[in-house]
N, C-alpha and C positions, 0 to 999 in steps of 0.2 A: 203694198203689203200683200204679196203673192199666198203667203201661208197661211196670214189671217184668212184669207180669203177662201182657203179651202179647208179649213177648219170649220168656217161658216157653211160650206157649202156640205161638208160631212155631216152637219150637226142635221141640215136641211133634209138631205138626204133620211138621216134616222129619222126624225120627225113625218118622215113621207111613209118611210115602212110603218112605221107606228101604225098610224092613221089607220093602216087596212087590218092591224091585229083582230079587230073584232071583239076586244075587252068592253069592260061595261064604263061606264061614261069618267066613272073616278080616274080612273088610268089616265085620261087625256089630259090631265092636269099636269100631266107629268112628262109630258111629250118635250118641252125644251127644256130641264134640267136634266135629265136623263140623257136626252139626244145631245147634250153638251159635253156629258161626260163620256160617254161611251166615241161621240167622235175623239176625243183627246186624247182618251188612254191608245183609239187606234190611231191616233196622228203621232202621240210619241213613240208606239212598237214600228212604227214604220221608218221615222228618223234614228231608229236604233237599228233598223234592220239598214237602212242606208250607212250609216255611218260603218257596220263592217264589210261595208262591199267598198267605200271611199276608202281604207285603210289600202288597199291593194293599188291603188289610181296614183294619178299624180299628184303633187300636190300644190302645184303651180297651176292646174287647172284649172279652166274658169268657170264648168263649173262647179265646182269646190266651189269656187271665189262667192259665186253666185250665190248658191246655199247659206255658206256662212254670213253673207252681207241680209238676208229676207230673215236666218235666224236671232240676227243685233237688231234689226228692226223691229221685229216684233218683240224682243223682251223690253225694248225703249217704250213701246207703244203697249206693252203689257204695268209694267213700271211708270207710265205717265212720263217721262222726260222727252223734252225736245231739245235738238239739236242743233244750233247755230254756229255754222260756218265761217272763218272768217281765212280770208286768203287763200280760198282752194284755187286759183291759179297759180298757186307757190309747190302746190303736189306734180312732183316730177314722174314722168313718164315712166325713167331708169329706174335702176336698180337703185334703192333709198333704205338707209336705217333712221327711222321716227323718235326723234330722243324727246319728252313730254315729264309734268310733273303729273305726283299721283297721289291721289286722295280719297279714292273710291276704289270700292272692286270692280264699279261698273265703269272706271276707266278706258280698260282693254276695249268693251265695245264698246263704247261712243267715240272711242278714237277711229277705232276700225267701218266704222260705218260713214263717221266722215271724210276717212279716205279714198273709200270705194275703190279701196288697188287691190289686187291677188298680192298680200302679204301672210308674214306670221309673227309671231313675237315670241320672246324670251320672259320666262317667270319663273317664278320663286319656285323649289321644290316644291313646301309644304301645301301647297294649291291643288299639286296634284296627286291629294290624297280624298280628294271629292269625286265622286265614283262620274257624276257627267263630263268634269274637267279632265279629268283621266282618260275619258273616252274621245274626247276633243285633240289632245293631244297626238296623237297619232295619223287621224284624221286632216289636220289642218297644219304639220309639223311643229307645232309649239316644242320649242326643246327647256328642259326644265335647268335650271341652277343651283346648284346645292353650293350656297355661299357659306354653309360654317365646313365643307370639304374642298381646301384650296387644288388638289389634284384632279376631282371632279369638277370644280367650274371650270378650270384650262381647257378641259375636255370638250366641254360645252360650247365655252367660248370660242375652240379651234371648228368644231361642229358647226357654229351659226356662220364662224365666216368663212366656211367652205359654203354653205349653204347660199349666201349671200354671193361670193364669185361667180355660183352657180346660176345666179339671176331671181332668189329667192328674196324681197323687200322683209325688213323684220321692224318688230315695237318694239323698243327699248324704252322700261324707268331704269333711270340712273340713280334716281336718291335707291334701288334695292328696296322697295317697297313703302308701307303709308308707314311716313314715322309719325306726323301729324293730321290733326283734320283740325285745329286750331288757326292754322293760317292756310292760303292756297299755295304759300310761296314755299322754293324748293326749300327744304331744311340741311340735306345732307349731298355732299357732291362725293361722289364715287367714281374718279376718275378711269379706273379701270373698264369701265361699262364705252369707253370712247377708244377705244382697241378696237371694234366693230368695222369703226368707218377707215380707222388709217391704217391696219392691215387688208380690208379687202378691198381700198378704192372706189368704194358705194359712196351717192348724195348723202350729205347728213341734212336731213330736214327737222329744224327745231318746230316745237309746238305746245304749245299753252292750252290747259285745261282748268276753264273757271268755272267753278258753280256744283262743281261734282260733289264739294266737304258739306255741301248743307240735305245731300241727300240719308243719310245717317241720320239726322235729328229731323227729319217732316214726321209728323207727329200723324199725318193721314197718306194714303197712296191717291186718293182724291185732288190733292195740291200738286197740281203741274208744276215742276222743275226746270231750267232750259239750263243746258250744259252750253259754252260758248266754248268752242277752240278756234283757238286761233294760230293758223300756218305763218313760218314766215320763210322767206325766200330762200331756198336751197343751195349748197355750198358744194360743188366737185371737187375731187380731190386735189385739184391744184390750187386751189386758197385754201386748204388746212393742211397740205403736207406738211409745211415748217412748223405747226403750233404742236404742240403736247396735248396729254390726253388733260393735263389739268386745264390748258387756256381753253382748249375746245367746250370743255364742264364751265370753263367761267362764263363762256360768251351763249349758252344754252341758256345759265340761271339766270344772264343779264338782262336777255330775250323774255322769258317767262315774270322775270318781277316787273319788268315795264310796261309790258300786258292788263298786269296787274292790277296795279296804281294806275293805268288809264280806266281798267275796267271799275276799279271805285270809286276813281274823281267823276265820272260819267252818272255812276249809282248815287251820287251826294248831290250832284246837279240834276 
């Protein structure tokens, strides 16, 4: 936790100039809430001021990669959730598009954090009308999809997988956003979102995200959550060239409900 760490150490820092201000004894009261605040407005001007000097970089760089991977740690560890891995020696080396179910907003980074690859992913327009996501975007190549404009998703779609020949890893949800938080299991198969892998010849690496529908209803931020995903073994383009984009959506949802149902027969025992 690189950033907590110098969060803490800024906060430190103010609290030392404090000390020598020469106020009368009341003030010293005030020395770490004060010193906490005044680090964080300057920790987030500074990740603002980073973020338009990264807009100009690469964005395969690592470290981009870096940054964004210390920035999902600490909102995990800001938010209380832990992260459990399962099959990270199924994360491919190559160039990969991550197809996962989705339940949460805090999907994108807990998936991303359990990757630990220099990727990017694909989301909804309407996302990026939140002034930090908007700023993210650019940054980290997120490319957006405007699903009720059929000539602007082609565009997008053709954009991500130029970007992916190019060596860029992307997230993909394929249900096209949370339709539910009632079940974890995929609801909606959007076969079109598997155009990714069998035009640009990228790994498809399926992935199961348990545990993220019951972060919406914790009733305190004090109640640790643990997200469990689980990797499963990666597919080159010569075992899915013959399948369709519908078999590829069948054998992802079939991947994620058997997850499932282990992960509850497990929870019941």
């Amino acid at each position: 936790m690189i950033l907590l760490f110098c969060l803490l150490l800024l906060a430190g820092v103010y609290s030392f100039a404090f000390y020598y201000t020469g106020f009368s004894l009341w003030f010293y009261f005030l020395w770490v809430p004060l010193s906490l605040v005044l680090s964080f407005i300057s920790f987030c001007l500074f990740v603002i001021g980073l973020f338009q000097y990264m807009k100009k970089t690469n964005p395969k760089g690592k470290f981009r990669h870096a940054l964004l991977f210390q920035v999902c740690q600490m909102i995990l560890f800001i938010l209380n959730i832990k992260i459990k891995v399962i099959g990270k020696e199924f994360i491919p080396n190559e160039t990969f598009v991550c197809y996962a179910n989705h339940k949460s907003h805090i999907d994108p980074i807990a998936l991303y954090a359990a990757l630990h690859r220099i990727c990017s992913a694909i989301g909804k327009k309407d996302l990026f009308k939140y002034p930090v996501i908007k700023q993210c975007q650019p940054v980290f190549g997120v490319i957006a999809l405007d699903r009720e404009n059929d000539r602007a998703a082609a565009k997008s779609i053709i954009e991500a997988i130029r970007a992916i020949k190019d060596g860029m890893s992307y997230i993909i949800f394929p249900e096209g956003g949370i339709k539910t938080r009632q079940t974890e299991e995929m609801v909606d198969l959007r076969a079109g979102a598997y155009k990714l892998v069998i035009k640009s010849g990228a790994r498809l690496l399926p992935a199961t995200i348990i545990g993220s529908s019951r972060i919406k209803t914790r009733k305190s931020i004090l109640k640790r959550i643990q997200i469990t995903i689980v990797f499963h073994e990666s597919l080159e383009a010569s075992a899915y060239e013959e399948k369709s984009t519908s078999d590829l959506g069948q054998m992802v949802m079939k991947h994620v409900h058997e997850d499932i149902l282990n992960y509850e027969h497990q929870s019941i025992n």
